[in-house]
C-alpha positions as CSV (number, residue, x, y, z in Angstrom):
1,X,164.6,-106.4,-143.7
2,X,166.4,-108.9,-141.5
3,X,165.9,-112.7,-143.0
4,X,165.3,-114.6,-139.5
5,X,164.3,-111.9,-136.9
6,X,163.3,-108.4,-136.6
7,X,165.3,-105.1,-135.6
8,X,163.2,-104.8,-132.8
9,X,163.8,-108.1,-131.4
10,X,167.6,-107.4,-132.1
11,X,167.3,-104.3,-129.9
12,X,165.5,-106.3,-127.1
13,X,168.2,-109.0,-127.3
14,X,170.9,-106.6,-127.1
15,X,169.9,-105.1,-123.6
16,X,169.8,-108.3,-122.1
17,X,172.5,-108.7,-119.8
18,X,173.7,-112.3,-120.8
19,X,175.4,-113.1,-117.0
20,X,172.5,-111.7,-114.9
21,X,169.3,-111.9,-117.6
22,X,168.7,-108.3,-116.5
23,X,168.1,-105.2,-119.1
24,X,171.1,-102.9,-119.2
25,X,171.3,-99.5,-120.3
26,X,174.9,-99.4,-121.3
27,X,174.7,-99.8,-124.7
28,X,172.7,-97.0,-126.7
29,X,170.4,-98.2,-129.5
30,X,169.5,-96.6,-132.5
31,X,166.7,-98.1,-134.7
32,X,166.7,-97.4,-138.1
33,X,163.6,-98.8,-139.8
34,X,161.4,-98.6,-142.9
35,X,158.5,-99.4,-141.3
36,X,157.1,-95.8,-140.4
37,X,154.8,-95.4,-137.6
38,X,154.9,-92.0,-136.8
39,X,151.2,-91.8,-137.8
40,X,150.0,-93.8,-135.1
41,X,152.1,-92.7,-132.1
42,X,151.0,-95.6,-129.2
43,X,151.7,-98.4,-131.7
44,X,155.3,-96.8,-132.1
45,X,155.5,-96.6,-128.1
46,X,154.7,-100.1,-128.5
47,X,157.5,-100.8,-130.8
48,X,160.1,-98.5,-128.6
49,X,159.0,-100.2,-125.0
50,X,159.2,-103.7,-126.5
51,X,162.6,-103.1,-128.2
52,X,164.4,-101.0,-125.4
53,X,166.0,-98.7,-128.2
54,X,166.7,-95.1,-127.2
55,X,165.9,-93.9,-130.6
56,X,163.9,-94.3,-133.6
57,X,164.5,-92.8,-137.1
58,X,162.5,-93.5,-140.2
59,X,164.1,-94.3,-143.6
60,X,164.7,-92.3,-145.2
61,X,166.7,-90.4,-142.7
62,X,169.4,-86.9,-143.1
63,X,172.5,-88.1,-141.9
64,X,172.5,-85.0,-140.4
65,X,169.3,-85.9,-138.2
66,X,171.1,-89.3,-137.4
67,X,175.0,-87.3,-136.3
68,X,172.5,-85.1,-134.1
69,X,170.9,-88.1,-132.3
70,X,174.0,-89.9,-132.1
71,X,175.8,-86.8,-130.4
72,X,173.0,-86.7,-128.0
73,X,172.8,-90.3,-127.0
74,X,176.8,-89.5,-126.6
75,X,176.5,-86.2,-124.9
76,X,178.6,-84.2,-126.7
């Protein structure tokens, strides 16, 4: 857990474009969290809308499943 803010704020503050206050897309984001929602599927949309992160994997994770998403947000 993150002592002053949450991942999902983190996220949402890394798409902000600092110069124009815009969201950008450039940079992909991978959440990694403990906190599993998979069992209630529109509070996670919740979470993913309000964080902008591309993806989001539940600890524990296979580092497999993580390389695979990672070589998809990449496109290789």
């Amino acid at each position: 857990m993150l002592p002053k803010e949450n991942g999902y704020r983190v996220a949402q503050m890394i798409r902000v474009d600092e110069r124009s206050g815009k969201l950008s897309k450039k940079t992909q984001i991978i959440l990694l969290t403990a906190r599993n929602l998979s069992n209630d599927p529109e509070r996670e949309k919740m979470f993913m809308d309000f964080s902008e992160a591309d993806v989001m994997m539940y600890k524990p994770f296979e580092m497999k499943k993580l390389t695979e998403k990672i070589g998809e947000l990449l496109n290789i």
